[in-house]
Each structure stands twice: as C-alpha cells, then as structure tokens.
N, C-alpha and C positions, 0 to 999 in steps of 0.2 A: 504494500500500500504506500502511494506517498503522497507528500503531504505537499501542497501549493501555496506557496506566498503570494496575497495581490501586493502588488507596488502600485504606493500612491505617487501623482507626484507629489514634490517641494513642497510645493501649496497648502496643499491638503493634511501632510503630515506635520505641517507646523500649526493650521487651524485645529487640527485634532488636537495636536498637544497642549497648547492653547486654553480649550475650551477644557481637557482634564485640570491642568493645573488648577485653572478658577473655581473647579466643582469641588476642591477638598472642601474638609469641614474640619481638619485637623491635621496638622503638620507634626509628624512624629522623628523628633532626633535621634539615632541608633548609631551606636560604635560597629560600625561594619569589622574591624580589628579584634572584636568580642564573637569568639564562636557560638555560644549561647544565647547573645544575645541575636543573632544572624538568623540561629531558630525559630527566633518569635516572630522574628522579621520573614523571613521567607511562609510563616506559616499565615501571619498576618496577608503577606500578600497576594497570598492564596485564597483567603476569603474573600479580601478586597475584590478579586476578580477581573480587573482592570478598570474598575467601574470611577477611579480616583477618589473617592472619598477621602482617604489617605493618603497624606503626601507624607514619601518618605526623605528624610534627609542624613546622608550622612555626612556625621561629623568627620570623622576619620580624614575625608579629602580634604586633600590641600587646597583645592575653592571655597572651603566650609564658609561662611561668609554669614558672621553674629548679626549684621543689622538686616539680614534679609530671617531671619529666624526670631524673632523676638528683644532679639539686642542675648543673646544665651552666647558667651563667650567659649571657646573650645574646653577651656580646664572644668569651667559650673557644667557644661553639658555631659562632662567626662565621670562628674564625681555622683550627679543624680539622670535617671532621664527623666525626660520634658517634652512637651509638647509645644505647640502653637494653635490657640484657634482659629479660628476662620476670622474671627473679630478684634483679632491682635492677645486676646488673653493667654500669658504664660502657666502653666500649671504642669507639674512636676510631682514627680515619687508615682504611687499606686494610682493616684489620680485619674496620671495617664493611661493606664491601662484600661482603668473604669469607663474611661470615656473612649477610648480606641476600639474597645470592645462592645460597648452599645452601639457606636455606629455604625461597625461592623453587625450586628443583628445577632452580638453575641452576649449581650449584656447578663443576662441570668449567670454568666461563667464567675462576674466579679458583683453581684449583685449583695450578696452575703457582705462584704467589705464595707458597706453603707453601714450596717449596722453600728451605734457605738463601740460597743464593747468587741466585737469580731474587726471593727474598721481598725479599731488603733491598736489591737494584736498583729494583722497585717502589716499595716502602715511602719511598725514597730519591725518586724520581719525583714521588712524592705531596707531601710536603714543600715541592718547588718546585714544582709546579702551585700549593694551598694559600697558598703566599708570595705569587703571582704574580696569582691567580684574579680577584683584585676591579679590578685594572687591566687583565686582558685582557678582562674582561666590561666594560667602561668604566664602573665604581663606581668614585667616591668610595676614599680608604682607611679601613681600620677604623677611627681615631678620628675621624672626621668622621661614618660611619655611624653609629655607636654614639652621641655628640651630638646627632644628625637625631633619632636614636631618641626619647632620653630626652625631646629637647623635644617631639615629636609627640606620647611617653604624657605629659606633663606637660600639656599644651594639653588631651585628653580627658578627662583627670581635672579639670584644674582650666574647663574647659569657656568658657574666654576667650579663647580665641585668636582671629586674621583670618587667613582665607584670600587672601592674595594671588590675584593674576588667574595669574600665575605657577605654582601649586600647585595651580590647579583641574585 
C-alpha cells in the first residue's frame, strides 16, 4: 500500500499555517532535551490531532524567543513548565496540565487535582518531580544547562566556534 502526499502550493501552506497558529487556545513550553517530558508531548500531540488547539513551543531551540511566549525566560521555563493562553495569561506547575488536558477533551484525567485537599497533594508532587526532573532524566543541573545554552547561541551568532569530535 502507499501512501500519497498532496503538495500544496506556497500559498496555501502558509495560509494553512497561519490560520493553525491563530486557533490555539494554549501555548505549551516543553524541554524537547527532557525524554519524558517528549512523552507527554508526542502523546499530547496525538490527541491534538492537528486540529492546533495546542501550540507547542520548545524551549530547548536556540530561536526560543521569551517575549513571543509570555515574557517566560529560558532558565523560569527550565525550572517549572508553563503555559500561555490564548489571552496572554501565564500559568504554570499542574495548572498547565489541567488546562492542556480539558482542551484537549481530556479533562476528567486531571479533574481530581481541583479538588482542595487532592489539588495541593499534587501540586505539592509537582514541585518535587520539577526539583528532581533534570537529574533523574540524567541532565546536567540548570546552571550548567543554561551556560551550555548561552554559549551554543553565542557560537551561532557569532559563527566561530569548533566542533569538537566530542559534540559531533
């Protein structure tokens, strides 16, 4: 069996894109560099379906760019995740799931989490996952990430660096 691509043109492929972007209702940050966290994200955008609801953003790239995202700087983005509404509103921790996941049509998954007393047990959870996340993923701690970072966009922009045999 195979499978047929239509090709649009130019046109078309950027008014498509276009009109995706405009329909999120939520801009979600994810450390593409986090394997687990890649999970949520690939499985997220399996339910999204293409449909945009969900804008994904990763930090990780070196375009990452904080005043298109909330004003969420690379290191705050690194240490909680976060979202963006559709209305500029920042909201971060469980939060974002809570909401990622209703609009997604999955909200019953984190619906428990509202409650007082189960909200702030979680909420509480996330924290110490968060705290913990970059050493059980075996990264680096965040100021060495964020270092890695600056000199990788510093090397692209200023377009001098050596590739050790190491970093290939």
């Amino acid at each position: 069996m195979s499978s047929t691509k239509t090709e649009f043109p130019e046109s078309v492929q950027n008014t498509q894109s276009q009109s995706s972007q405009e329909s999120w209702q939520i801009k979600l940050l994810y450390d593409s560099d986090c394997p687990l966290c890649m999970r949520e994200v690939n499985f997220l955008q399996k339910r999204d379906a293409g449909r945009g609801l969900v804008a994904f953003v990763d930090i990780a790239d070196s375009s990452y760019a904080p005043e298109m995202n909330g004003g969420i700087d690379y290191k705050t983005a690194m240490g909680r995740i976060h979202a963006v509404l559709a209305d500029g509103t920042v909201i971060k921790n469980v939060e974002v799931f809570r909401r990622v996941y209703e609009i997604l049509g999955m909200g019953w998954i984190y619906a428990a989490t509202k409650l007082p007393i189960i909200g702030a047990i979680i909420d509480k959870l996330y924290e110490i996952w968060a705290d913990w996340r970059l050493a059980l993923t075996g990264r680096p701690n965040l100021a060495t990430i964020v270092a890695n970072r600056q000199q990788r966009i510093e090397c692209e922009i200023e377009g001098r660096c050596r590739i050790s045999e190491d970093e290939k």
